[in-house]
C-alpha positions in Angstrom: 115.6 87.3 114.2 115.2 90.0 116.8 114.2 93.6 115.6 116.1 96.6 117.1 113.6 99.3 118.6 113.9 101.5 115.9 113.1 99.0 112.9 110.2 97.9 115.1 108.8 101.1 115.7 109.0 101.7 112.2 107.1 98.6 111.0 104.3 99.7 113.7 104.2 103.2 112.8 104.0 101.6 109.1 100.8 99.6 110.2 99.2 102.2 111.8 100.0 104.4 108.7 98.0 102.2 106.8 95.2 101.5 108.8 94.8 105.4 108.6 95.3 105.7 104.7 92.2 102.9 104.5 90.4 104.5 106.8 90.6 108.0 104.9 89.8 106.5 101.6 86.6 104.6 102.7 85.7 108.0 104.5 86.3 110.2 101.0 84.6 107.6 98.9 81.4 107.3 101.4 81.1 111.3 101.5 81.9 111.7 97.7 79.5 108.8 96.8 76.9 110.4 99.2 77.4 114.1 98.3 78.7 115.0 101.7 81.8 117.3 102.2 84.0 117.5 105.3 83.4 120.8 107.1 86.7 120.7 108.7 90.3 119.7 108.2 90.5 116.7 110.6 88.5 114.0 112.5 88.2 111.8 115.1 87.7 108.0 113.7 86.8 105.5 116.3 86.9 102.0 114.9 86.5 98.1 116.3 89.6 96.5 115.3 89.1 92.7 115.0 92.5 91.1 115.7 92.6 93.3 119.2 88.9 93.6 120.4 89.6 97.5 121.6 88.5 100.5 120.0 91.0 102.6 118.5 90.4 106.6 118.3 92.5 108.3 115.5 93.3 111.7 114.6 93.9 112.8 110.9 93.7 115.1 108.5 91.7 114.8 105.8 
């Protein structure tokens, strides 16, 4: 089955969504569980993704 561009783009922005939503929960539980609060509205999160061996830089909101 081939994918047309747009259903693929859609499954990779779907992964990528994900990886960010995990991401953002660990971050908000470590902070919560270690009394910290986020002094501003977004962060960079570098991360070591095992399937790829690169480093990944994100941008979200928090």
């Amino acid at each position: 089955m081939k994918l047309c561009p747009k259903m693929s783009w859609q499954i990779w922005w779907d992964v990528r969504l994900a990886e960010l939503t995990e991401i953002k929960n660990i971050l908000e539980n470590w902070t919560v569980s270690n009394n910290w609060e986020f002094k501003f509205k977004s962060a960079f999160i570098s991360y070591w993704n095992k399937s790829t061996f690169k480093f990944k830089t994100f941008l979200f909101w928090l």
